[in-house]
C-alpha positions in Angstrom: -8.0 -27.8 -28.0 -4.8 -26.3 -26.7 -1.5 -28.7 -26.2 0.6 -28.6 -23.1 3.2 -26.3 -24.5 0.9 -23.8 -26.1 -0.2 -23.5 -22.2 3.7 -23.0 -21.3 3.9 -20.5 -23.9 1.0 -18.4 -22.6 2.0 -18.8 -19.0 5.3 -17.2 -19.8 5.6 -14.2 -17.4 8.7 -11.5 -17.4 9.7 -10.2 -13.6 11.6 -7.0 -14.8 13.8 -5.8 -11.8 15.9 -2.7 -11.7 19.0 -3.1 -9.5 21.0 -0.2 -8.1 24.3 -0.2 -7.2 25.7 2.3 -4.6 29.8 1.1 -5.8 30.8 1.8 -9.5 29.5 -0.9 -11.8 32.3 -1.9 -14.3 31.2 -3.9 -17.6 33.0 -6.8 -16.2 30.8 -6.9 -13.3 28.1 -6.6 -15.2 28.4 -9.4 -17.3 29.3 -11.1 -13.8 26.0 -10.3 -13.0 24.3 -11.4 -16.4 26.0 -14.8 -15.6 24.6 -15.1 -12.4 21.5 -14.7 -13.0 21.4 -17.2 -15.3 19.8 -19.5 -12.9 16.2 -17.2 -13.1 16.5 -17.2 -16.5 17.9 -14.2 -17.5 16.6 -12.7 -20.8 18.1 -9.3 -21.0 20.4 -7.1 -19.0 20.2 -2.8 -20.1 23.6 -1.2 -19.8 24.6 0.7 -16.8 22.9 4.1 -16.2 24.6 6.7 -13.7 22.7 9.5 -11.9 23.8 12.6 -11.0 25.5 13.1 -7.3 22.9 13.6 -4.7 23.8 14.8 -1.4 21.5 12.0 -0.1 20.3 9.0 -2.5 17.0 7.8 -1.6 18.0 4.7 -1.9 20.9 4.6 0.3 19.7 7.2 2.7 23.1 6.3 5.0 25.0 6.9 2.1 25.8 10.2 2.3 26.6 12.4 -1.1 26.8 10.0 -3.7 26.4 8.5 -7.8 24.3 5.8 -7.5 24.6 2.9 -11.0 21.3 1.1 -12.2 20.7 -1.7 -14.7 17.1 -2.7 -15.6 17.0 -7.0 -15.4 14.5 -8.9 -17.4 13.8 -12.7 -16.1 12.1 -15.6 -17.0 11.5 -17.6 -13.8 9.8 -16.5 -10.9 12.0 -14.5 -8.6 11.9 -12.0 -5.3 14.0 -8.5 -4.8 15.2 -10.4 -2.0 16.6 -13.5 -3.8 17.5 -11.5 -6.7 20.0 -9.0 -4.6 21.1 -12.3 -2.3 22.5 -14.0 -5.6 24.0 -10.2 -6.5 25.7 -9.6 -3.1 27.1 -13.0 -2.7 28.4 -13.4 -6.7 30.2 -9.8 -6.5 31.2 -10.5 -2.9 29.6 -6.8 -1.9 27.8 -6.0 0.8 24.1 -6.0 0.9 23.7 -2.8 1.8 25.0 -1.9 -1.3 23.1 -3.2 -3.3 18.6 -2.5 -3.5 16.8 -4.0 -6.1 13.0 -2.5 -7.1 10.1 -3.7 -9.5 9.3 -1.7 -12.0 5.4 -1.5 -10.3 6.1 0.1 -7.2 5.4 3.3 -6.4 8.8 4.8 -5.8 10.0 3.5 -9.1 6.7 4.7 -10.6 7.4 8.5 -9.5 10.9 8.7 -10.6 10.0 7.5 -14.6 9.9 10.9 -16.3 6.0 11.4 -17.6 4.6 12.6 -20.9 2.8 15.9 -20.6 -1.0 15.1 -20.8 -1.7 17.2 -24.0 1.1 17.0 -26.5 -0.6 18.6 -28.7 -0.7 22.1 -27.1 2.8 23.4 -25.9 3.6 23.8 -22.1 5.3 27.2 -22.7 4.5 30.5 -23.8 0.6 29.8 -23.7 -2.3 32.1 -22.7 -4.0 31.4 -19.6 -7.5 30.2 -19.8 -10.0 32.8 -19.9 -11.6 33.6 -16.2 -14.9 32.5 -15.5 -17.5 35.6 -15.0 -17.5 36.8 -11.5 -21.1 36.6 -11.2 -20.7 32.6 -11.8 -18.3 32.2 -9.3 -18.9 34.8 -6.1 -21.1 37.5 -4.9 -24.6 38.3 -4.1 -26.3 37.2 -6.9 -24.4 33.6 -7.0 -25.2 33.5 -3.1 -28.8 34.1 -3.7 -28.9 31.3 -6.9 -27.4 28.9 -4.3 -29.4 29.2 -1.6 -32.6 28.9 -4.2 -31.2 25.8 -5.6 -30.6 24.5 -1.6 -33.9 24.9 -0.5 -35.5 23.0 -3.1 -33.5 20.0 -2.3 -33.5 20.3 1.5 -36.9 20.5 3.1 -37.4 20.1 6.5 -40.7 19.3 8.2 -40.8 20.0 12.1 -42.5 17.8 14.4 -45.8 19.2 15.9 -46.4 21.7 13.7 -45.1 25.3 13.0 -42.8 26.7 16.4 -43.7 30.1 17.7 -41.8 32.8 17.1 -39.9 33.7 20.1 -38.1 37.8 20.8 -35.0 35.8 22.9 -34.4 34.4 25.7 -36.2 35.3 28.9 -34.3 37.2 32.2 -37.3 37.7 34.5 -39.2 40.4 33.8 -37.8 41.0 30.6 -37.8 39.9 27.4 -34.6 40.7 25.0 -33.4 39.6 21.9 -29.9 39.8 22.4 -29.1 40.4 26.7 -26.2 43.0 25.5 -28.2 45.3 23.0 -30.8 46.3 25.9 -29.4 48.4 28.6 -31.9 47.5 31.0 -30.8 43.9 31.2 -29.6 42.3 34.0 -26.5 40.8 32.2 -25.1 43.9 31.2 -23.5 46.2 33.6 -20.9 48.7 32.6 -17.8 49.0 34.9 -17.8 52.0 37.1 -15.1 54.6 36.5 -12.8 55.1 39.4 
């Protein structure tokens, strides 16, 4: 049977947060910031990243063209992005607007995270193109005709009272037509008089 702290032990969760800065992040203030988060248990603190100047951050849409500074948080005690960047604003004395803090699971952050190509073992560039599939698999007559085949045998429809007569079109009196403007005689189709 498990003691009491081998329970701690596997209970021991990380809440990684990555905090963005939309000011210039010296190494003073960062280890201003290490220091206060010491009260959620800070274990780590990743150097300052920079990006590159964007004419509008997506994190600081009001911005305008800016560098925007990062630095990836690891903590030990439960913690919120909104606690998290409270205790950030009020220990730099910046505004909160300046500050956004993200998990590492959401899907903004997800997008961003550069990805490894799906097959690393074939390179991206300078391959061949797969080879086309044959036309006749793929369009034309004959494929038409295979699907159609292959439709009927799984849709069959049965019709209520039997078979249903077959029918030459609609009926206009006297006359019967199959289409009222490919018979001259119908009533529906008069040609203008010239003038």
């Amino acid at each position: 049977m498990k003691n009491l702290f081998e329970y701690i032990q596997e209970a021991d969760k990380e809440y990684k947060w990555r905090i963005k800065f939309a000011v210039m992040v010296t190494p003073e203030m960062l280890d201003k910031v290490e220091k206060i988060l010491a009260k959620f248990d800070v274990k780590s603190v990743s150097p300052i990243k920079k990006t590159i100047m964007q004419g509008r951050a997506l994190d600081f849409p009001e911005l305008g063209p800016s560098e925007i500074y990062m630095t990836d948080v690891v903590c030990s005690l439960p913690c919120t992005r909104e606690s998290v960047r409270e205790v950030v604003s009020r220990g730099l004395q910046m505004p909160n607007s300046m500050i956004v803090v993200r998990s590492e699971d959401e899907p903004l952050e997800m997008d961003r995270e550069p990805k490894e190509p799906m097959n690393k073992d074939k390179p991206l560039l300078g391959t061949d193109y797969p080879p086309s599939p044959d036309s006749k698999d793929v369009y034309g007559t004959e494929y038409n005709k295979k699907l159609v085949k292959k439709s009927q045998s799984k849709f069959k429809f049965e019709i209520a009272g039997g078979k249903i007569a077959e029918q030459s079109g609609p009926d206009y009196g006297d006359h019967k037509s199959d289409s009222p403007m490919a018979n001259k005689k119908s009533p529906l189709k008069k040609l203008p008089k010239k003038v």
